[in-house]
N, C-alpha and C positions, 0 to 999 in steps of 0.2 A: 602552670596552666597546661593541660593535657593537647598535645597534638592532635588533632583528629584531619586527616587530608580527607575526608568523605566530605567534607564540607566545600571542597574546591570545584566537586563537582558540579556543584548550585549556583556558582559565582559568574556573572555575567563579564563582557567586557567592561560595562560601564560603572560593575562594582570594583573593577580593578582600578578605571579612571580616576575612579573618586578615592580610591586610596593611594592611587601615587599619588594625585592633589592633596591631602594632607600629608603626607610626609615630604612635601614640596613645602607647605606653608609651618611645616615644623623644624624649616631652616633657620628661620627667625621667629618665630613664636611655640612658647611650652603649649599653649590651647591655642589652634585655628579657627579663628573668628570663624562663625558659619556662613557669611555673605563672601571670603575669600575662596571658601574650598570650592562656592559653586561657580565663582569668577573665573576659578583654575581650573576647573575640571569642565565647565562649558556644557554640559547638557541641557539636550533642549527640554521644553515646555517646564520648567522645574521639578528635574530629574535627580537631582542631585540630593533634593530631602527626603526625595520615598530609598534611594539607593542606602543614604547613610543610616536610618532606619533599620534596613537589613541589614548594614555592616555591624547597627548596633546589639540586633539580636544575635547573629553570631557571635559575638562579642571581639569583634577584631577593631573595633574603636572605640574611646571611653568618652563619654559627653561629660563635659564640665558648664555649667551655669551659674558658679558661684560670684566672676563676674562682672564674664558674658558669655552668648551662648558659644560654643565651641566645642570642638573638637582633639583628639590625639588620638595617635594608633598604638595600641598594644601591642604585647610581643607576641601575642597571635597570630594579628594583621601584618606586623612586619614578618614573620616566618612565611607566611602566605609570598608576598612578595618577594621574598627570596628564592623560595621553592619555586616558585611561576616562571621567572627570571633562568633558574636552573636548565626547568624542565623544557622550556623554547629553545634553551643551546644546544641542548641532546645531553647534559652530564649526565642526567639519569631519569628512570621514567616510572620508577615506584619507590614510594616510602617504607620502610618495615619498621619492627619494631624497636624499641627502647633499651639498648646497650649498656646505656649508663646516666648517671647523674651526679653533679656535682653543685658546689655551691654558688659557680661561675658558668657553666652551662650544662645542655643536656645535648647525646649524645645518640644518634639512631644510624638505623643500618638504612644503605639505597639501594636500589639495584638498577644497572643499566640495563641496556636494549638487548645486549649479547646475554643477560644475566651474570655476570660478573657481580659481585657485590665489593661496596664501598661503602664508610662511612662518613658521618656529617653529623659537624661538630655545630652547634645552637650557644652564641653563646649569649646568659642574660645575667648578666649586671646589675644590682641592685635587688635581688630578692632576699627577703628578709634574715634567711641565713648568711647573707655576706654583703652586708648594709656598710662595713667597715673598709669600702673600699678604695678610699681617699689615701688610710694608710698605709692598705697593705698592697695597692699596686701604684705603678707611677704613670697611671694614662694622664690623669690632671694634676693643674697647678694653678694652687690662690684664687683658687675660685670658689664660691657657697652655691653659686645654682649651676646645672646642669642638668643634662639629658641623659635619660640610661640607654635611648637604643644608641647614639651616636656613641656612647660610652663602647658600647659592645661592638658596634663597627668599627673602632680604630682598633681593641683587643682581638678580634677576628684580623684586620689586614694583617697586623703584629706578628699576630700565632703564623698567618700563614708565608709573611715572607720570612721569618727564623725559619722556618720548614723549610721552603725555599731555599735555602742559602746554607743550611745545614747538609741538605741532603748534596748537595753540587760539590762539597768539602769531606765527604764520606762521610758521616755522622750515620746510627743509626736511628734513624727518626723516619715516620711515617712518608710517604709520596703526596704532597700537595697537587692536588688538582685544579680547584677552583675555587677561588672565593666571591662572594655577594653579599653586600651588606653585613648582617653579624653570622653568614653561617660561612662555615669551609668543610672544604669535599676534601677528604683525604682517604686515602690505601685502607683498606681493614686490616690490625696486628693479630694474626690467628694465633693467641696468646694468653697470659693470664698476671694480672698485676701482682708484683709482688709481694705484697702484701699477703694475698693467699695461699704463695706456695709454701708448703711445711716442710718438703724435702729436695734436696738437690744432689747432684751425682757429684757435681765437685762444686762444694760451696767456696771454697779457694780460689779457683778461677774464675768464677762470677763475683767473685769480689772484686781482686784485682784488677778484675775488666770494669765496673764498674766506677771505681776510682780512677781507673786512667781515663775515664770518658771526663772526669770532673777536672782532670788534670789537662787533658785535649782544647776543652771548653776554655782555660782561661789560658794556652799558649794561645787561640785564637781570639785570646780581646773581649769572652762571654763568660760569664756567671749567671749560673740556669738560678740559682736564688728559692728552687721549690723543688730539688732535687733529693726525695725519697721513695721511699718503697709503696707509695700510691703514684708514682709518675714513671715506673718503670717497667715496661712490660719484658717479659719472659717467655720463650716459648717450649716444645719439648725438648729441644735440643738444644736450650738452655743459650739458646741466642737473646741479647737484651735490645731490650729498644725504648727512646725516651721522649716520654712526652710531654705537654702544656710547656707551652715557651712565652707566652703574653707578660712574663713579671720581669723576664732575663734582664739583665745589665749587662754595662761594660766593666772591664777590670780598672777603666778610671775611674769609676764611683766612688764617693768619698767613704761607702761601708764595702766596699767590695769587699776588702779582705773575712770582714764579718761575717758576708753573707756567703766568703768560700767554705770557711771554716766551719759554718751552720752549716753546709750542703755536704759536707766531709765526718761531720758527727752525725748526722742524721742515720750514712750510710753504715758507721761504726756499730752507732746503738744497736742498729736493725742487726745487725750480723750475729754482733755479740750476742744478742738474746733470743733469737730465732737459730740463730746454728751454733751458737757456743764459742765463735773467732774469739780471740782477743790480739790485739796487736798491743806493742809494747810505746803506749806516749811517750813522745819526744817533749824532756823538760826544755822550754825556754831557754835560751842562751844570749843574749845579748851582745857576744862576740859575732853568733851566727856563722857558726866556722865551717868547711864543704865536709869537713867529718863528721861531723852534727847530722848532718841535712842529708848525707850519702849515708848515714846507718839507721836512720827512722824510716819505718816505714809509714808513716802519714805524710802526705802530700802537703809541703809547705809553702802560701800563697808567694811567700816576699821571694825563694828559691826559684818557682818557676817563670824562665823567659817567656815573655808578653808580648804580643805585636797588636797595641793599641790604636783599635781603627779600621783595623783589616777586614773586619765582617762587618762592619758599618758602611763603606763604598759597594759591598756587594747588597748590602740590604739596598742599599737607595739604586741599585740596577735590579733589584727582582720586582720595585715595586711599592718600600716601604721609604714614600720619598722625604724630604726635607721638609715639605708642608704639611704630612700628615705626621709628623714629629712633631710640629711647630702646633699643631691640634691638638695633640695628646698633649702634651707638655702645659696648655692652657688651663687644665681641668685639674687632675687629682691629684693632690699634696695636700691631706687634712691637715689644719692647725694644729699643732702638739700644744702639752702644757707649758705651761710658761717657764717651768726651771729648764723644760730642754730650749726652748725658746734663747731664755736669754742665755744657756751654753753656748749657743751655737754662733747666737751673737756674738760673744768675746770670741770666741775661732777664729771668726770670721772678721775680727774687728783689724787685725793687722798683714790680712791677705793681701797681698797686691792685683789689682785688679787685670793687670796684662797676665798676670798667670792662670788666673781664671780664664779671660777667653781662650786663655791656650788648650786647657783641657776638653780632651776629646772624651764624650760620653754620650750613651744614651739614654742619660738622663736628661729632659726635654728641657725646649727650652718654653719662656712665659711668654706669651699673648695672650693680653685681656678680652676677655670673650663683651660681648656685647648684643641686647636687644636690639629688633628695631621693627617699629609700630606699620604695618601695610599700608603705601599711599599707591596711587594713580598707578604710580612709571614701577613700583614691585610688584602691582597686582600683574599689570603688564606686560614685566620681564620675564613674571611666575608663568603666566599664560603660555608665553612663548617658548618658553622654556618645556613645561609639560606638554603642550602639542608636540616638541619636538622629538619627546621622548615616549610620546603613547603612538605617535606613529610607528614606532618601529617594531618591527615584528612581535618580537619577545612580549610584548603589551599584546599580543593578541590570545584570546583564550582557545590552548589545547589541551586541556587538560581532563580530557576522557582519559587520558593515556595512564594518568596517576593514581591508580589502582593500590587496593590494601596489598600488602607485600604477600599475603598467600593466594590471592590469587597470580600470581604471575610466577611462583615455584608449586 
């Protein structure tokens, strides 16, 4: 769905009301009954129906009547609210254009008040190019229903406290600035992914650098797990910087080693066939001898010392706490087929269970997600709750400010 901020122009206070009011009452319900949203949102002489009307021609919320009547907000309506939210703190006060796109989100440039430009990361979960996302990332677990903007907001806090916590450790990775809901404000990389580049001045040492970032990663207890030549930016001078961190592990992961070795071939391939490297594979050894390991030059998982944990305590200080572990960890672990099913069964059949809680990982942990139907004392909480939070500034509409990005360069 195309961004258009022209439309933010036209939006009242009281259409913002009413969209925090559904996504108030889309804490417990996939459709918000339409007698709660106007409960929650409290306008008078019944305001609330002609309001959601316009939200619906905009198309920032989708009516369901199949049934009953209700409501959701698209990832329009919640971009709207993110951006609104932004743009009352001062991060920035115009939108520009479209940088990039992926199958997890899209990507545009800001600009602030001094014009500085930045960009901001959209991320949305669930589009039909990456519908497979139970398997291929670890926000949820043993669950069949779910929500894709809450989806996208634990992947957004995720992205931005590895940012966080990477950059306070030297890593090169983008500057986190802010995050709200599913978007994050980060540094712009005046760079080019590598993927695109065809030539290099020393493709040797943008190798090597590159591997030892993968080698850095798992002395500090992480596996970036999506580490190739679409997640790593380069600039003229051949500086690397690495991005999308929402899928990362720990190195206690029970595939860790897997998914070192995948992030370590990916970077091999790319060399080999874009610049012609070839390094010389290290046959298996089974003795695993320091001669072995000190004359190869591939980075070997079981070889490199580990400090399991160490960038886990600093996540849960930038932000990425226990509980929104404990959220993510609820949701996405699709079902496998049944032979890996019952493999993993027998694995697991003579594990001892005090070893399991001993492993430290950030692979989540399970809490069953649960409905629950709007009485009296929720509609009531909900009320109090959203007065609480449309009183405050940021709920208030300024957004003359958020201009198409050429007017403001």
């Amino acid at each position: 769905m195309k961004l258009d901020v022209n439309v933010l122009r036209y939006l009242s206070k009281d259409d913002f009301r009413v969209l925090t009011a559904v996504e108030m009452g889309m804490r417990n319900h996939e459709i918000v009954p339409s007698e709660l949203v106007d409960r929650i949102a409290s306008l008078k002489h019944g305001g609330t129906y002609k309001v959601l009307k316009n939200l619906l021609k905009h198309k920032l919320v989708h009516h369901d009547s199949s049934k009953y009547d209700g409501f959701r907000l698209t990832y329009l309506g919640y971009d709207f609210l993110a951006i609104k939210t932004m743009v009352n703190r001062g991060v920035f006060t115009a939108v520009g254009r479209q940088i990039g796109v992926g199958k997890e989100s899209d990507i545009f440039e800001v600009a602030k008040e001094d014009g500085s430009i930045l960009a901001i990361k959209l991320h949305r979960l669930g589009r039909t190019s990456f519908r497979a996302v139970k398997s291929k990332r670890d926000y949820l677990r043993h669950r069949r229903s779910f929500n894709w903007l809450y989806l996208s907001r634990l992947a957004a806090l995720k992205e931005f406290s590895f940012m966080k916590a990477l950059e306070e450790h030297g890593f090169p990775v983008p500057n986190a600035v802010e995050c709200n809901r599913h978007c994050v404000v980060m540094s712009l990389i005046h760079g080019y992914p590598l993927v695109q580049v065809r030539e290099l001045q020393s493709p040797e040492v943008v190798f090597e650098r590159i591997l030892g970032l993968i080698v850095r990663l798992a002395e500090h207890g992480l596996i970036h797990c999506d580490f190739n030549e679409f997640n790593i930016m380069i600039d003229d001078e051949e500086k690397v910087t690495m991005i999308d961190f929402p899928q990362m592990v720990s190195v206690s992961h029970r595939n860790a080693q897997m998914y070192f070795d995948r992030d370590v071939d990916c970077i091999l391939k790319f060399f080999s066939k874009r610049f012609n490297l070839s390094l010389e594979e290290q046959i298996d050894n089974t003795d695993n001898s320091e001669e072995d390991s000190e004359g190869s030059s591939r980075p070997c998982f079981s070889s490199i010392s580990k400090s399991v944990g160490f960038l886990d305590r600093e996540l849960a200080a930038s932000g990425f706490t226990r509980k929104e572990q404990d959220d993510m960890d609820k949701f996405v672990k699709e079902e496998k087929d049944q032979d890996q099913c019952s493999e993993d069964e027998e694995d697991s059949a003579g594990m001892d269970e005090t070893i399991v809680r001993d492993v430290v990982s950030l692979h989540l942990l399970d809490q069953p997600g649960h409905t629950v139907e709007g009485n009296e004392e929720e509609i009531k909480e909900n009320r109090q709750s959203c007065e609480g939070q449309l009183s405050e500034p940021c709920c208030e509409a300024h957004f003359n400010e958020v201009n198409i990005y050429g007017e403001i360069f």
